[in-house]
PyMOL Python script that loads the backbone (N, CA, C, O; Angstrom):
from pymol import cmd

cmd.read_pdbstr("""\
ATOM      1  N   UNK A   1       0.816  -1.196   0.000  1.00  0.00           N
ATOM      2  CA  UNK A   1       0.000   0.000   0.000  1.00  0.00           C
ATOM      3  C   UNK A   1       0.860   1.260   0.000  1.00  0.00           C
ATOM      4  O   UNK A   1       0.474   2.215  -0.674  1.00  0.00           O
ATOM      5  N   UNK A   2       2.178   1.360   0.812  1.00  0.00           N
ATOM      6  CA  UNK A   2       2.846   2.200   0.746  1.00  0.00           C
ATOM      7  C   UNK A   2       3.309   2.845  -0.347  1.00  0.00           C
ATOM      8  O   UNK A   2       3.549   4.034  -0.559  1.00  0.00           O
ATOM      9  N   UNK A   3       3.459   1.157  -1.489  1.00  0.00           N
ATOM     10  CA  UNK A   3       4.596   1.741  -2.229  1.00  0.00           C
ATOM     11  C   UNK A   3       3.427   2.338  -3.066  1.00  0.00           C
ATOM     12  O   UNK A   3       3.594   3.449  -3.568  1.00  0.00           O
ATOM     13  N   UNK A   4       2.671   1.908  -3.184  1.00  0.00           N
ATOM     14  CA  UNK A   4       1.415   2.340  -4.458  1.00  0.00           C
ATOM     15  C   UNK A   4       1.068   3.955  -3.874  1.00  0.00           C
ATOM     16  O   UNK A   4       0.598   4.783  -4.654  1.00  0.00           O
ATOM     17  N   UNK A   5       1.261   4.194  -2.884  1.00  0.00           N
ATOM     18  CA  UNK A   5       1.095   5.523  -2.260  1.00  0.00           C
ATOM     19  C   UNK A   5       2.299   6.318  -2.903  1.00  0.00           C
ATOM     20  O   UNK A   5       2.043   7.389  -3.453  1.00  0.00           O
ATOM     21  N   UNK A   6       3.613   5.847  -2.864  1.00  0.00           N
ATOM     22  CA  UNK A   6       4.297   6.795  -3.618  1.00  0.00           C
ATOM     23  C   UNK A   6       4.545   6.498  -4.743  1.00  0.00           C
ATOM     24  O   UNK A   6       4.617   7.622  -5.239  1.00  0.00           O
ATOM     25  N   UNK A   7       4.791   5.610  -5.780  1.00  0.00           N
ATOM     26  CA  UNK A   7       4.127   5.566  -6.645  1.00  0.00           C
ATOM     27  C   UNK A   7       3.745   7.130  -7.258  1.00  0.00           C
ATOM     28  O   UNK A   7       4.362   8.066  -7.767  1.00  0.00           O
ATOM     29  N   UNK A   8       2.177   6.769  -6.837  1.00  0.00           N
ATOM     30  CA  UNK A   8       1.112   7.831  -7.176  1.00  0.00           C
ATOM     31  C   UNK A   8       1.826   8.962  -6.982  1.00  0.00           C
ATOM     32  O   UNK A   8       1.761   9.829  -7.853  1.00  0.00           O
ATOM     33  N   UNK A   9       2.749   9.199  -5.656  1.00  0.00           N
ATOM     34  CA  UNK A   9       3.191  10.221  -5.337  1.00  0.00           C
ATOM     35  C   UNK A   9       3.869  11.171  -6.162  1.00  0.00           C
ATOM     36  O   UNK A   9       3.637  12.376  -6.262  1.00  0.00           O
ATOM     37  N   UNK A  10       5.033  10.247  -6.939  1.00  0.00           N
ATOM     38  CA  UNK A  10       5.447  10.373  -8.186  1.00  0.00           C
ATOM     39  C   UNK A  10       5.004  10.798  -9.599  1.00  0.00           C
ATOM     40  O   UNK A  10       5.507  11.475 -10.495  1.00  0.00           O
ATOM     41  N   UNK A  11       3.782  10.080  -9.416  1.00  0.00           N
ATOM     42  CA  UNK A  11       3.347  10.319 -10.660  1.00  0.00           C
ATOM     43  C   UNK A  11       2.434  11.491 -10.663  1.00  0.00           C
ATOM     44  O   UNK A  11       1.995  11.937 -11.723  1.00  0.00           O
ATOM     45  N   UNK A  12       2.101  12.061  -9.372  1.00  0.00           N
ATOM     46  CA  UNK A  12       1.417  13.425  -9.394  1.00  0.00           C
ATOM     47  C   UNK A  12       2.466  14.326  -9.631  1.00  0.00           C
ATOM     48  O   UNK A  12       2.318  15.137 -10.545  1.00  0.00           O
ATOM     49  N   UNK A  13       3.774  14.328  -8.797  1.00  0.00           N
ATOM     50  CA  UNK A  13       4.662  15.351  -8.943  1.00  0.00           C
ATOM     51  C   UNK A  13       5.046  15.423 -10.381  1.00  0.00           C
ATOM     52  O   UNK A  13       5.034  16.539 -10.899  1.00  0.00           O
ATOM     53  N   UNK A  14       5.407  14.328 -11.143  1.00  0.00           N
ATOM     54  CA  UNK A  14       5.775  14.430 -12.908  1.00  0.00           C
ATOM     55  C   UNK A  14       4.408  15.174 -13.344  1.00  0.00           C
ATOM     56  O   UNK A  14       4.565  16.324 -13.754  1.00  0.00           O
ATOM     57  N   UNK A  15       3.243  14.731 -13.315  1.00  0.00           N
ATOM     58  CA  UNK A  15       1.676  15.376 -13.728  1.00  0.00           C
ATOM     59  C   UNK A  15       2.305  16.586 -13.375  1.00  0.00           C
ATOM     60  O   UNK A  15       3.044  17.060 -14.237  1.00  0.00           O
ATOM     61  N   UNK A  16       2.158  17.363 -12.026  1.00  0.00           N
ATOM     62  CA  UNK A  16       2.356  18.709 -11.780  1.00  0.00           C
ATOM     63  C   UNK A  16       3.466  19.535 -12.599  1.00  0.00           C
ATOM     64  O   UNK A  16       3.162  20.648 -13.028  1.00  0.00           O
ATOM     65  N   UNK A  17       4.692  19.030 -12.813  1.00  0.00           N
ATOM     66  CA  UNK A  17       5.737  19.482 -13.315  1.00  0.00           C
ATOM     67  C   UNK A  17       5.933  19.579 -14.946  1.00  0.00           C
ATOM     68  O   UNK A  17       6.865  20.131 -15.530  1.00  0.00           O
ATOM     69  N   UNK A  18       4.257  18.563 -15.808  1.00  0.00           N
ATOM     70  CA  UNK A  18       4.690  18.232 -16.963  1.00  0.00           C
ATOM     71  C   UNK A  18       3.549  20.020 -17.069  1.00  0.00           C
ATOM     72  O   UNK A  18       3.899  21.025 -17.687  1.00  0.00           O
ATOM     73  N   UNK A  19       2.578  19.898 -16.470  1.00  0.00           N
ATOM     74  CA  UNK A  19       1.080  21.017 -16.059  1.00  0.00           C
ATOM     75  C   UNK A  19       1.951  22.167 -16.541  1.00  0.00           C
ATOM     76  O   UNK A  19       1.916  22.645 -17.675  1.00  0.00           O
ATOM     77  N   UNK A  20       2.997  22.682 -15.206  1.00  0.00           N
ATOM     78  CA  UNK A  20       4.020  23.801 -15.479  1.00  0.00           C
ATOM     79  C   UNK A  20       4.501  24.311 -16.922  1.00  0.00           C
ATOM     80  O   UNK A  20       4.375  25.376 -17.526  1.00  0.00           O
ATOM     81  N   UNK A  21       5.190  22.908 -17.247  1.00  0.00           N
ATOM     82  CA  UNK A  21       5.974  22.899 -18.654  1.00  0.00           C
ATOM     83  C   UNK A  21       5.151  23.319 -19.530  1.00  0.00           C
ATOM     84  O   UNK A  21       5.496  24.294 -20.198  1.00  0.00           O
ATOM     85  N   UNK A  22       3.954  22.754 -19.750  1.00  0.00           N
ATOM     86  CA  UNK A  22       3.585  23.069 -20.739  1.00  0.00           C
ATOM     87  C   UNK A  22       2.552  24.541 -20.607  1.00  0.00           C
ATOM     88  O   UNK A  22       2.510  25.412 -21.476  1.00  0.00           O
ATOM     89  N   UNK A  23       2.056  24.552 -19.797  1.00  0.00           N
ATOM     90  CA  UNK A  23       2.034  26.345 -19.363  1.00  0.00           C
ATOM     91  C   UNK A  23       3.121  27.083 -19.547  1.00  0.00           C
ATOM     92  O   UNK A  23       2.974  28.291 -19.733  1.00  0.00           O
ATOM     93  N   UNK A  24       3.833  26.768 -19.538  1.00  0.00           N
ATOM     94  CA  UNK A  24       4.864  28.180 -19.824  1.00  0.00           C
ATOM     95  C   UNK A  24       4.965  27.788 -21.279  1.00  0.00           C
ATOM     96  O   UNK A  24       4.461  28.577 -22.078  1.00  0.00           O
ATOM     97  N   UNK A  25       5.500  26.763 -21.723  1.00  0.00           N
ATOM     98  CA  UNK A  25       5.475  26.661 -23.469  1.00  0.00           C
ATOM     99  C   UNK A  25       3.619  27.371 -24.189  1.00  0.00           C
ATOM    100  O   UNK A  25       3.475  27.857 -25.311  1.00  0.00           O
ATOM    101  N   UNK A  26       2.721  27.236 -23.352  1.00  0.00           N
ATOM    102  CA  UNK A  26       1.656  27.763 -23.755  1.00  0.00           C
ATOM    103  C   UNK A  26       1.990  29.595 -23.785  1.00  0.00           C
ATOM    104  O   UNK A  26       1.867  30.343 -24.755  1.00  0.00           O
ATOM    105  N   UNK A  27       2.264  29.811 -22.923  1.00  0.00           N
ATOM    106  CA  UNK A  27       2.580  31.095 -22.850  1.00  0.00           C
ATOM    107  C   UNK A  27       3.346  32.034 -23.826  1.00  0.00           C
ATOM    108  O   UNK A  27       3.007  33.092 -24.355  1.00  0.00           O
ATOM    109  N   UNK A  28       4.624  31.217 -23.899  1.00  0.00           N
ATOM    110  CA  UNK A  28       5.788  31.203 -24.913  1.00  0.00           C
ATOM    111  C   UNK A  28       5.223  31.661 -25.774  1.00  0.00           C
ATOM    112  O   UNK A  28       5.156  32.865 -26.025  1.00  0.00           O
ATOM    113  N   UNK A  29       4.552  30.470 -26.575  1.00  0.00           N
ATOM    114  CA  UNK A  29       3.528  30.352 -27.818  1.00  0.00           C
ATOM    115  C   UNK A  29       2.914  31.383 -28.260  1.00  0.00           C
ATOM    116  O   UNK A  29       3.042  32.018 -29.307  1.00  0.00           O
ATOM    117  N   UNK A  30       1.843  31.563 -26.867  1.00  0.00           N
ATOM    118  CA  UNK A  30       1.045  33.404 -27.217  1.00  0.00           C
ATOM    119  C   UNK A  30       1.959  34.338 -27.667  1.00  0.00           C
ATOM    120  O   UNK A  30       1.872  34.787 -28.810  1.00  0.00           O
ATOM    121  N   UNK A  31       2.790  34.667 -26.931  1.00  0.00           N
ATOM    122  CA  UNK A  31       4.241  35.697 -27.072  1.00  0.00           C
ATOM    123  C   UNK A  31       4.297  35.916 -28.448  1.00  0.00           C
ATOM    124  O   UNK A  31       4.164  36.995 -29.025  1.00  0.00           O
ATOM    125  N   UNK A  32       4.606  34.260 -29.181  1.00  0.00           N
ATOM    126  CA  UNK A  32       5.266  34.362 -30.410  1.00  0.00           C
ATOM    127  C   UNK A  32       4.279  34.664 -31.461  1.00  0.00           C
ATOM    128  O   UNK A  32       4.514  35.225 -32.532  1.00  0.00           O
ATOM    129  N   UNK A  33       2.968  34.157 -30.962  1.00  0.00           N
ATOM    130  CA  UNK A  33       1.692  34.925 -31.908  1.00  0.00           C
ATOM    131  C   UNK A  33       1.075  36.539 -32.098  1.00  0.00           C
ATOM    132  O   UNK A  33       0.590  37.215 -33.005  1.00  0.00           O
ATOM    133  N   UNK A  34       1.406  36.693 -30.689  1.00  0.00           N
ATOM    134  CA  UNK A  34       1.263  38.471 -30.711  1.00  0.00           C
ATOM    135  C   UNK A  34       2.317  39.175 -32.230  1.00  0.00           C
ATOM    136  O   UNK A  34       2.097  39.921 -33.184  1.00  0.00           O
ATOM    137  N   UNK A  35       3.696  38.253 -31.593  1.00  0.00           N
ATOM    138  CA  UNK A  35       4.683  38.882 -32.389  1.00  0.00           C
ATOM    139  C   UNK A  35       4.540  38.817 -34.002  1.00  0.00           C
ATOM    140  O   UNK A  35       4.689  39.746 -34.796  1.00  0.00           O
ATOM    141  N   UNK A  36       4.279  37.747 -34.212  1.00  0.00           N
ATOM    142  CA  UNK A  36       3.931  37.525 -35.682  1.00  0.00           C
ATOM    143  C   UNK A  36       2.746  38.023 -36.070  1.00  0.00           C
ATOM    144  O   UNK A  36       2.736  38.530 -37.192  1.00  0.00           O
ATOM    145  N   UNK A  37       1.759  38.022 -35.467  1.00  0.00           N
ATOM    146  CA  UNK A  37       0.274  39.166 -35.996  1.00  0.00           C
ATOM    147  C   UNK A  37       1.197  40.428 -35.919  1.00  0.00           C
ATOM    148  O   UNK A  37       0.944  41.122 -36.904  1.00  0.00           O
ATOM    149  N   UNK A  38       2.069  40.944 -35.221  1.00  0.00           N
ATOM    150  CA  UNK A  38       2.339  42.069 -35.163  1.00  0.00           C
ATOM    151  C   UNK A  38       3.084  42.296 -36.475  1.00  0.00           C
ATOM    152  O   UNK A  38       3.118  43.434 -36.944  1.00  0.00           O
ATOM    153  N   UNK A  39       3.524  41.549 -36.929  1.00  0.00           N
ATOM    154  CA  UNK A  39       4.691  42.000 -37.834  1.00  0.00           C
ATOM    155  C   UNK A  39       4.067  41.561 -39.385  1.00  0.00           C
ATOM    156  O   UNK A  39       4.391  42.072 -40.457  1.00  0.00           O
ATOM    157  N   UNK A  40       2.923  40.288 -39.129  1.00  0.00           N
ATOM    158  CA  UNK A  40       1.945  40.507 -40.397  1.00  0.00           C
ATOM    159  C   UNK A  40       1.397  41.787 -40.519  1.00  0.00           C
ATOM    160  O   UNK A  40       1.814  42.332 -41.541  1.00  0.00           O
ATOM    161  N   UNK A  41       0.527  42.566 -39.790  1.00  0.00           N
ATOM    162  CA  UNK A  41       0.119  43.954 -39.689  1.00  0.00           C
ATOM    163  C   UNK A  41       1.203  45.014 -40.186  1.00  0.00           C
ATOM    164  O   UNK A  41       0.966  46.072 -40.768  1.00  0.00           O
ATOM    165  N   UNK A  42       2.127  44.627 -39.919  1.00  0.00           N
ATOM    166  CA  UNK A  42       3.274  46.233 -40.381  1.00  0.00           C
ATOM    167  C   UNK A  42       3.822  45.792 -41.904  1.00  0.00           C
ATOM    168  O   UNK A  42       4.432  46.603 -42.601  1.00  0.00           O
ATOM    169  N   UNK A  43       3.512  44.270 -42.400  1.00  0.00           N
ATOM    170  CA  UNK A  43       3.659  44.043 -43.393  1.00  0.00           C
ATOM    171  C   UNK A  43       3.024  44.184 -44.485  1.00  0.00           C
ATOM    172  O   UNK A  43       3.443  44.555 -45.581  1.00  0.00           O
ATOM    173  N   UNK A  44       1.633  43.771 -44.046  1.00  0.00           N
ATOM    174  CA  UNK A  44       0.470  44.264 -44.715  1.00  0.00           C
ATOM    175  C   UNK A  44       0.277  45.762 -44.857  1.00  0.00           C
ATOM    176  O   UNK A  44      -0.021  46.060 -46.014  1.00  0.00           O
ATOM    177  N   UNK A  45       0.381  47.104 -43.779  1.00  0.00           N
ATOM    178  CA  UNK A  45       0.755  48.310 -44.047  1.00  0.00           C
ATOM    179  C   UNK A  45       1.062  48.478 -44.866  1.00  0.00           C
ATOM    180  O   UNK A  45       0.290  48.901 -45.727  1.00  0.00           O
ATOM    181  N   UNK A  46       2.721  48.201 -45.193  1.00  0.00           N
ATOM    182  CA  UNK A  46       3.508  48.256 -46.231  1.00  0.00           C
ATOM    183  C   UNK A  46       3.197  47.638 -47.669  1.00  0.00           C
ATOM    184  O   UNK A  46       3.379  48.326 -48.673  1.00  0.00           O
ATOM    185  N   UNK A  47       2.890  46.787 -47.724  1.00  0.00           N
ATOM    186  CA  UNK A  47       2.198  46.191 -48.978  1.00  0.00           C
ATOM    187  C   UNK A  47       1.042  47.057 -49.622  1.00  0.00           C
ATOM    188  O   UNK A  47       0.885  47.204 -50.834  1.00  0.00           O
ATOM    189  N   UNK A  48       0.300  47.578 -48.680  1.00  0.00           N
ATOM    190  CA  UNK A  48      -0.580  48.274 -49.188  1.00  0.00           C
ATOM    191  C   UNK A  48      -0.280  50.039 -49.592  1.00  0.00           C
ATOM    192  O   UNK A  48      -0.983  50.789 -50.269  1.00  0.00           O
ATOM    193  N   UNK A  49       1.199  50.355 -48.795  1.00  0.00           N
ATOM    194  CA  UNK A  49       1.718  51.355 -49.622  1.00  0.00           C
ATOM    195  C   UNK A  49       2.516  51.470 -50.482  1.00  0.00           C
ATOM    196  O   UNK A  49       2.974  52.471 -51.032  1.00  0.00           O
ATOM    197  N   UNK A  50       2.735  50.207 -50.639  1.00  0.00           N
ATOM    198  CA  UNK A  50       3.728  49.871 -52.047  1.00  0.00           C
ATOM    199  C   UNK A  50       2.601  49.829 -53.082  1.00  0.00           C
ATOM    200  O   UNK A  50       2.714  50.499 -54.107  1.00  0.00           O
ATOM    201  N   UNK A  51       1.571  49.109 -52.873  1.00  0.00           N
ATOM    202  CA  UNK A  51       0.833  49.348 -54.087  1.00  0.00           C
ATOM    203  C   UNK A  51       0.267  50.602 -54.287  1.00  0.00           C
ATOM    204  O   UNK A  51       0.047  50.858 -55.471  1.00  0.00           O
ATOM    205  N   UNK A  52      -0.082  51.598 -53.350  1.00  0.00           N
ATOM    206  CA  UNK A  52      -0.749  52.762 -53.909  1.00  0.00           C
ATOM    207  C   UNK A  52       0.286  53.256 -54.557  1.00  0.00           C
ATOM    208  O   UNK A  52       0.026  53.915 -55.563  1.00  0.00           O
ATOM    209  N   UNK A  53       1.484  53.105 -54.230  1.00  0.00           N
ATOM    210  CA  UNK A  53       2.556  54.071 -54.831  1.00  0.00           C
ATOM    211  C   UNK A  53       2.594  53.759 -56.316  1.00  0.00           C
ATOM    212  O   UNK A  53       2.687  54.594 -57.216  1.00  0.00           O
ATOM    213  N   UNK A  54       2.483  52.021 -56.490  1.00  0.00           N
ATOM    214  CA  UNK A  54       2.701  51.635 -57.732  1.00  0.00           C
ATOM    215  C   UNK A  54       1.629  51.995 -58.831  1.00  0.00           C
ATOM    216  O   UNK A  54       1.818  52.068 -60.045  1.00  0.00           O
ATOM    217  N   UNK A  55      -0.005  52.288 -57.852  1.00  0.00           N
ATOM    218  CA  UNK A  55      -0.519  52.623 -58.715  1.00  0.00           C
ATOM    219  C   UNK A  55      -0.784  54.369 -59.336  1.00  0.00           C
ATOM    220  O   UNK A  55      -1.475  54.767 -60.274  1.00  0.00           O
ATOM    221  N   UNK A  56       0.074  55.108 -58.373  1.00  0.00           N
ATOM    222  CA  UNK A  56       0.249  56.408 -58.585  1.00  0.00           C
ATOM    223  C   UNK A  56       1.526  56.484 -59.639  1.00  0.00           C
ATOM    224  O   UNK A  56       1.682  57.328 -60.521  1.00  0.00           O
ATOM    225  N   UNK A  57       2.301  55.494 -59.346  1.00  0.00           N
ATOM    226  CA  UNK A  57       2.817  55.731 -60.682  1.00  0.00           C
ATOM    227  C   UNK A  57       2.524  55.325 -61.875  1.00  0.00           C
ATOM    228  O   UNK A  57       2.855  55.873 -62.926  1.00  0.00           O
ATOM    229  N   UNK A  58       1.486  53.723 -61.654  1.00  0.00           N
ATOM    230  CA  UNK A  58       1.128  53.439 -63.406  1.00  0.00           C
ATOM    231  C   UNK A  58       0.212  54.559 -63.654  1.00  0.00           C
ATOM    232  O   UNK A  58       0.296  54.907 -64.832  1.00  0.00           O
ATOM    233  N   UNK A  59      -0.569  55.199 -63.031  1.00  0.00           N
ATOM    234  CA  UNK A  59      -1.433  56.478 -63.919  1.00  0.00           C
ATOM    235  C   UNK A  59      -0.802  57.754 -64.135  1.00  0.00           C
ATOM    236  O   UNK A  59      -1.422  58.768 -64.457  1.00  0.00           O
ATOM    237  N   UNK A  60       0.748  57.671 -63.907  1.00  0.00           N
ATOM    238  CA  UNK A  60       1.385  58.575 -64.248  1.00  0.00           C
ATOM    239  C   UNK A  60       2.042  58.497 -65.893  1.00  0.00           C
ATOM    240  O   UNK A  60       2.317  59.474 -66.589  1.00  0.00           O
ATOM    241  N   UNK A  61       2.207  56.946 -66.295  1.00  0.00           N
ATOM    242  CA  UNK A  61       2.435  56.904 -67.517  1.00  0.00           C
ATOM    243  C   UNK A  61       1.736  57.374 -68.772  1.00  0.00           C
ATOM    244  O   UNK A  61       0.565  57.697 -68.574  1.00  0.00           O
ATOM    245  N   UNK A  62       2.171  57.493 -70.025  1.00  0.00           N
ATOM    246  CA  UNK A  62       0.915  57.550 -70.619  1.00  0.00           C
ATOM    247  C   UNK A  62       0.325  56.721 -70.931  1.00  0.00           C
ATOM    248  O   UNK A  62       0.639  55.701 -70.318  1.00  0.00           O
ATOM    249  N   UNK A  63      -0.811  56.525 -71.960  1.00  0.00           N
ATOM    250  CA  UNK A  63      -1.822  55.674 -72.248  1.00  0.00           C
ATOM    251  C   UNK A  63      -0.611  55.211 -73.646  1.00  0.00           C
ATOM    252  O   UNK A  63      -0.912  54.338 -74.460  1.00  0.00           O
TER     253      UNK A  63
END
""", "prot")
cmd.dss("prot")
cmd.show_as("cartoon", "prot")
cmd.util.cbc("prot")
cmd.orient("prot")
C-alpha cells in the first residue's frame, strides 16, 4: 500500500511538473503569436503602400 502511495506520489509530482511545462510553453507560444500578428500587420501596411505608390505611378504613364 505504501509503495502504491508513492508511486502515485510520483506520478502526481511528474503530472504537476509536466502542467508547469507546458504552461509556460503555452505562454511562450502566445508571445510568439502576438509577435507575428504584429509584424503581419506592419507588413500588410507596407504592402498596401507599395501598391498605392505603384498605382500612382502606373497612372502617371501615358496611355
Amino acid at each position: 500500500m505504501l509503495e502504491e502511495l508513492d508511486a502515485l506520489e510520483t506520478k502526481l509530482a511528474q503530472l504537476l511538473e509536466r502542467n508547469q511545462s507546458v504552461r509556460a510553453e503555452n505562454a511562450r507560444l502566445r508571445q510568439q503569436v502576438v509577435a507575428a500578428e504584429n509584424a503581419n500587420k506592419l507588413l500588410s501596411e507596407r504592402l498596401a503602400e507599395v501598391r498605392r505608390r505603384m498605382e500612382d505611378l502606373s497612372a502617371k504613364l501615358p496611355d
